[in-house]
C-alpha positions as a printed NumPy array, in Angstrom:
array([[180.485,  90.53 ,  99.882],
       [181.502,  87.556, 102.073],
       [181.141,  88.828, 106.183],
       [184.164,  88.552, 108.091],
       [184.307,  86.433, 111.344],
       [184.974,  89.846, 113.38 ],
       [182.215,  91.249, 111.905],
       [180.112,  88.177, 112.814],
       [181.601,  88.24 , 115.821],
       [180.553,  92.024, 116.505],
       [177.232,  91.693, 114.971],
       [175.906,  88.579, 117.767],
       [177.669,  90.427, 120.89 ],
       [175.607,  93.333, 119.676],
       [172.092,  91.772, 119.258],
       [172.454,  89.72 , 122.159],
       [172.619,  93.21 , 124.692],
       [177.044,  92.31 , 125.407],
       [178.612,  95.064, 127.749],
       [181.699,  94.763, 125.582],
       [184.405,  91.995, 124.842],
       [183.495,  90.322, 128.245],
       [182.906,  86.983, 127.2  ],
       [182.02 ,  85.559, 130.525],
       [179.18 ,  88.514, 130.807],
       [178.094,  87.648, 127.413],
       [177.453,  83.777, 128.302],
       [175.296,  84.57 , 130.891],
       [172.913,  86.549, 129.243],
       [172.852,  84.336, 126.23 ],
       [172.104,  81.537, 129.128],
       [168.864,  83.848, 130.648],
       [167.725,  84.603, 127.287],
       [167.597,  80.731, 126.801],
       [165.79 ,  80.44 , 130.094],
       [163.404,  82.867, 128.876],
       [162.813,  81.047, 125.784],
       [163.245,  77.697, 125.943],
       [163.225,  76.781, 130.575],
       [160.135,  79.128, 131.304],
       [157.891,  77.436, 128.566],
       [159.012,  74.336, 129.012],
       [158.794,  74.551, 132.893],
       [155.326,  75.471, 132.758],
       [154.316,  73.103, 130.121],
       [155.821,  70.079, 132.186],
       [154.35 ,  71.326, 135.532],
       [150.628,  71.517, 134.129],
       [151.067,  68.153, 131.992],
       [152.263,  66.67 , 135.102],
       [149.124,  68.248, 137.087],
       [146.649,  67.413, 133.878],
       [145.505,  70.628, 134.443],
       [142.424,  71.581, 131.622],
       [141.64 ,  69.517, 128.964],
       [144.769,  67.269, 129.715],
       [142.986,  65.517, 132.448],
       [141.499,  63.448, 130.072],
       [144.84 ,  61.964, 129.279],
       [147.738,  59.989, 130.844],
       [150.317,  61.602, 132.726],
       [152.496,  60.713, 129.899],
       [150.591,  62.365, 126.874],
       [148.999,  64.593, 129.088],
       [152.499,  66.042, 129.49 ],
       [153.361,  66.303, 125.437],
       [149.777,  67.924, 125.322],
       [150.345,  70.47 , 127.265],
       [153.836,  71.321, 126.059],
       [153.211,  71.299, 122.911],
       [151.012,  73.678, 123.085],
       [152.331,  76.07 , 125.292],
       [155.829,  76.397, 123.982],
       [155.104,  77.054, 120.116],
       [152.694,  79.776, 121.753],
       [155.256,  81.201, 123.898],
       [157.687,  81.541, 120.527],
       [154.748,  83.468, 118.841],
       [153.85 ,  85.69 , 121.557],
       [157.595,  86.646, 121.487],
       [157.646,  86.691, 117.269],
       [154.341,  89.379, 117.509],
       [155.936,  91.363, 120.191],
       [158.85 ,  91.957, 118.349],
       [156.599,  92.817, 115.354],
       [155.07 ,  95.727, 117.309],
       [157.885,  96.845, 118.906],
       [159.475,  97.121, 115.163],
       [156.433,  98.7  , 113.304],
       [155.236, 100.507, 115.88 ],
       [157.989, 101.407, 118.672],
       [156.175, 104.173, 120.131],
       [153.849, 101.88 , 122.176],
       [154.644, 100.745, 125.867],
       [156.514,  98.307, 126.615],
       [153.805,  96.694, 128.897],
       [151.307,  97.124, 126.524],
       [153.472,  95.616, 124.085],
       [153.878,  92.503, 126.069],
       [149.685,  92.267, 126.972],
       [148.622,  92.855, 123.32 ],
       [151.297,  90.477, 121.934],
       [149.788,  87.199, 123.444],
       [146.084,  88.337, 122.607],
       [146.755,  88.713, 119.212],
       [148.222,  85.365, 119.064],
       [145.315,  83.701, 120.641],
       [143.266,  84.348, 117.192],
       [146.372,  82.849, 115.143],
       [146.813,  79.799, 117.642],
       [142.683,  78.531, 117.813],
       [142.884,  76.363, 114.326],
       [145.957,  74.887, 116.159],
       [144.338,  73.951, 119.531],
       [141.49 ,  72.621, 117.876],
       [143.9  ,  70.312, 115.522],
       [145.939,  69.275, 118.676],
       [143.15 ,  68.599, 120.415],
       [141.716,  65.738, 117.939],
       [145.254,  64.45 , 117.613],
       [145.326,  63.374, 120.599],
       [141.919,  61.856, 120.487],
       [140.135,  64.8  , 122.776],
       [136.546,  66.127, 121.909],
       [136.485,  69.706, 121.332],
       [133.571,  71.86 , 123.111],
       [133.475,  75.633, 122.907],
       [132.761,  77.671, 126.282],
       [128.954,  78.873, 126.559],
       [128.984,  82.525, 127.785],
       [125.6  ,  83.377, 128.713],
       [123.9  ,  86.887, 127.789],
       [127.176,  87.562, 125.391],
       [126.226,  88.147, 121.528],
       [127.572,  85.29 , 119.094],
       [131.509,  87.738, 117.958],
       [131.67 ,  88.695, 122.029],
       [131.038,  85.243, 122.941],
       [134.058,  84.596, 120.504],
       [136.187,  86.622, 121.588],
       [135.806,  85.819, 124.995],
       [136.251,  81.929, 124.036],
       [139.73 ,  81.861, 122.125],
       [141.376,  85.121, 125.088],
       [139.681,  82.704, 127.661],
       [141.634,  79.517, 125.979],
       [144.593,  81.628, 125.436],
       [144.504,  82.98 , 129.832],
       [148.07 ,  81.639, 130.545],
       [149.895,  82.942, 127.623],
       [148.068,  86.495, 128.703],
       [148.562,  86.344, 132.65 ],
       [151.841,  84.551, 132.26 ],
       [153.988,  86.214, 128.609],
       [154.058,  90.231, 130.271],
       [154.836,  89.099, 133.655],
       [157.609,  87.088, 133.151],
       [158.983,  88.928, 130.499],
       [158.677,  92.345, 132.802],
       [160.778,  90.205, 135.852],
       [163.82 ,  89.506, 133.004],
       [163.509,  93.731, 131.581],
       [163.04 ,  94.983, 134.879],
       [165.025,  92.975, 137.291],
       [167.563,  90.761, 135.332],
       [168.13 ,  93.651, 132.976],
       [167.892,  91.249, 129.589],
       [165.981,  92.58 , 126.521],
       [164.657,  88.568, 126.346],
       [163.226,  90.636, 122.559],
       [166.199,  91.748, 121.361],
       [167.833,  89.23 , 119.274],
       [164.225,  88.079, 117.62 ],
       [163.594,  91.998, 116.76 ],
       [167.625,  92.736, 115.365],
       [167.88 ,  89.065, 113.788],
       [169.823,  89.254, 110.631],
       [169.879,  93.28 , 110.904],
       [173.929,  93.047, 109.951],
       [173.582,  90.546, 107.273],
       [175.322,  93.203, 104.755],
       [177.622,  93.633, 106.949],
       [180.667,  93.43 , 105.043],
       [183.103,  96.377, 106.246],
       [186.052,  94.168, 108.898],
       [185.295,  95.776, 112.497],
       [187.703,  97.016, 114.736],
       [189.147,  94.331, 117.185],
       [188.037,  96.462, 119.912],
       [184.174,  95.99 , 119.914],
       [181.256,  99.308, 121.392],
       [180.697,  98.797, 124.786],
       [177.835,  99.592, 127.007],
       [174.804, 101.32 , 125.426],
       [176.839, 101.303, 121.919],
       [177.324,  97.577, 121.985],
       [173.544,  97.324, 122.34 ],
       [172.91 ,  99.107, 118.723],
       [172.568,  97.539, 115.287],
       [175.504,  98.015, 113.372],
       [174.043, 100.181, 110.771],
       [173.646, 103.118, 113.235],
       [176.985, 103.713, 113.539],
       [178.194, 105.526, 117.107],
       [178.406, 108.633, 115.614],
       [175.592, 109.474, 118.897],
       [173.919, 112.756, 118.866],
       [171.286, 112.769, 121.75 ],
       [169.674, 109.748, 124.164],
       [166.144, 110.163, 125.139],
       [164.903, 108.337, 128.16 ],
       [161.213, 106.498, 127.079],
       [160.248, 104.478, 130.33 ],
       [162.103, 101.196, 130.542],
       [163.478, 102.121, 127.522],
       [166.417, 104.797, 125.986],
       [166.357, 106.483, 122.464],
       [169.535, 106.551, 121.041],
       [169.748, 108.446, 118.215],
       [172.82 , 108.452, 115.686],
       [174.009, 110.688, 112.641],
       [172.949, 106.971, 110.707],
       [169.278, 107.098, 112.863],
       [167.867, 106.217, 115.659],
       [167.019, 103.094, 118.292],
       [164.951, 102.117, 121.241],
       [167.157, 100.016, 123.614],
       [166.491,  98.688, 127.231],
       [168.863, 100.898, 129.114],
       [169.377, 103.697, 131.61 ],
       [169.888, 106.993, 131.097],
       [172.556, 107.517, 133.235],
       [174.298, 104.402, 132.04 ],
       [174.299, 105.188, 128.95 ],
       [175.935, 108.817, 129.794],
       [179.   , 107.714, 131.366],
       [178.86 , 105.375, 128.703],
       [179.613, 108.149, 126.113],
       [182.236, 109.385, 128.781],
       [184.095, 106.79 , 128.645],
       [183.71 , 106.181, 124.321],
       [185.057, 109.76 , 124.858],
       [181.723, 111.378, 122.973],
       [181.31 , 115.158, 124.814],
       [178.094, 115.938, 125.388],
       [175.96 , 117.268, 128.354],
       [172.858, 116.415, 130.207],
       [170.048, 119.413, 129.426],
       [167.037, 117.739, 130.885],
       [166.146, 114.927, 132.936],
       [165.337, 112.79 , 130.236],
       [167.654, 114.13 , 127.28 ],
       [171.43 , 114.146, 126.684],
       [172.892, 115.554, 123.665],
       [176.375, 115.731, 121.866],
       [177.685, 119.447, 121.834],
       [178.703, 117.95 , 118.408],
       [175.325, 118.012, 117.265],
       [174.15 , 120.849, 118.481],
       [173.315, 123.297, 115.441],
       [171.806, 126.223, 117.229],
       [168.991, 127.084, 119.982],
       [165.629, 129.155, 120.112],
       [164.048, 131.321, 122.784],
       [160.147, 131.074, 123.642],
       [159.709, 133.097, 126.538],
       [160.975, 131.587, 129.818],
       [161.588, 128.149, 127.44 ],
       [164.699, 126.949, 125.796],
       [165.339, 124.465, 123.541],
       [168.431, 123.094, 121.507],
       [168.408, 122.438, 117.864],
       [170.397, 118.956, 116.656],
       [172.454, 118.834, 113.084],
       [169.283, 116.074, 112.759],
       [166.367, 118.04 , 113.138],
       [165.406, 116.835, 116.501],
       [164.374, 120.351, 118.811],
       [165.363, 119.648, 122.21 ],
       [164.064, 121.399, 125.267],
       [166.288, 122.674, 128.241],
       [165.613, 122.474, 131.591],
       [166.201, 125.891, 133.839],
       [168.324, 123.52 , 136.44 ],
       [170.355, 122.686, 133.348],
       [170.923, 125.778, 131.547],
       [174.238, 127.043, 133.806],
       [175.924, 123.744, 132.967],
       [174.86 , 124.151, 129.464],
       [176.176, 127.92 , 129.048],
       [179.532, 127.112, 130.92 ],
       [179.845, 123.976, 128.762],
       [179.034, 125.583, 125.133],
       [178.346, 129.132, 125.426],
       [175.002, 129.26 , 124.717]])
């Protein structure tokens, strides 16, 4: 089924982390996660071509500079390819860690292509000696020693754009063709807020959020998602979508919608979703939750 320009339209303001139709909004963040990807590699590549810093001393300025950057930004593009692989297949790991393991891994993909771009451009390859280190440590230590600025460089910068700039710079590489089947026309007036932020598939039928760190879990009647947000964002968010729900813990907000029932243990409460997911209440919760629903 041919997609729809609206739906097209809805499907890249979602991926790329849009606060709703604001256009304006949207540009900029498309222009940071550019700068991310493309000025931050780039940047650095230039400035230690320019400064021959490593190996590239043994070149011209001039190819000393397309040394360098071609090196560092192909690396920078698979650093971001593997951290979206492990945020995908396995979500449940910190973000941080995430963003450290991501460029480590690479560094055992990216040592056949050092070594190639090394003898293109006509310099001698010699591994690092590391003294009193048995022949796999000594390894291991050469190719995350080669690979030190993707390492050092990858989580920081990437932290400063989550933390500070609020842009998931991962987003669009891990959702990338998630709407593809997306055939159904969408409403004119496109999800805003947290809602905007999830793939199409899941709907905004939301039954709980789950603050996770850096990180909320929103999960939907069509399943769930891990999006850089706020939790209390993301619940006058579903204010103003006009979703009722109420806050029964610091870190989780449910739907009365979904709420199917709730258990006793003792002192402890906790709320049963329509989904399955058990949800504990917290005692400086529980008046709002009994005037709210009853329970």
């Amino acid at each position: 089924m041919r997609v729809t320009q609206e739906a097209r339209t809805a499907s890249f303001l979602a991926v790329m982390g849009s606060t709703g139709a604001d256009h304006a909004d949207q540009r900029h963040r498309q222009r940071l996660w550019l700068l991310f990807w493309l000025g931050a590699p780039m940047f650095m590549g230039l400035l230690l071509g320019w400064a021959q810093a490593g190996s590239a001393r043994l070149l011209d300025r001039g190819p000393a500079v397309l040394y360098v950057m071609s090196g560092v930004v192909p690396s920078w593009w698979l650093y971001g390819l593997i951290a979206a692989g492990l945020r995908r297949f396995v979500p449940r790991l910190p973000l941080t860690l995430v963003l450290l393991l991501a460029p480590c891994l690479a560094a055992f993909l990216l040592r056949p292509i050092y070594v190639g771009r090394k003898a293109l451009f006509g310099i001698p390859h010699i591994d690092a000696d590391y003294p009193g280190l048995e022949a796999p440590f000594a390894m291991l230590a050469s190719y995350l020693y080669g690979n030190l600025l993707g390492i050092i460089c990858f989580p920081i910068i990437a932290l400063f754009f989550y933390s500070l700039l609020r842009i998931d710079v991962l987003r669009w590489i891990t959702h990338i063709g998630a709407s593809a089947n997306a055939g159904a026309p969408q409403s004119a007036t496109l999800p805003s807020g947290v809602l905007a932020r999830l793939p199409l598939r899941l709907g905004t039928d939301v039954q709980a959020l789950v603050a996770a760190e850096h990180y909320l879990r929103v999960i939907t009647a069509s399943g769930e998602a891990m999006v850089l947000y706020r939790l209390g964002d993301a619940i006058r968010d579903m204010e103003l979508a006009g979703i009722k729900g109420i806050q029964v813990h610091r870190s989780y907000w449910v739907a009365t919608s979904a709420i199917a029932g709730h258990s006793r243990d003792g002192s402890r409460m906790t709320l049963n979703l329509v989904g399955g997911l058990a949800v504990p209440v917290s005692r400086s919760y529980r008046q709002a939750l009994k005037v709210s629903t009853g329970l």
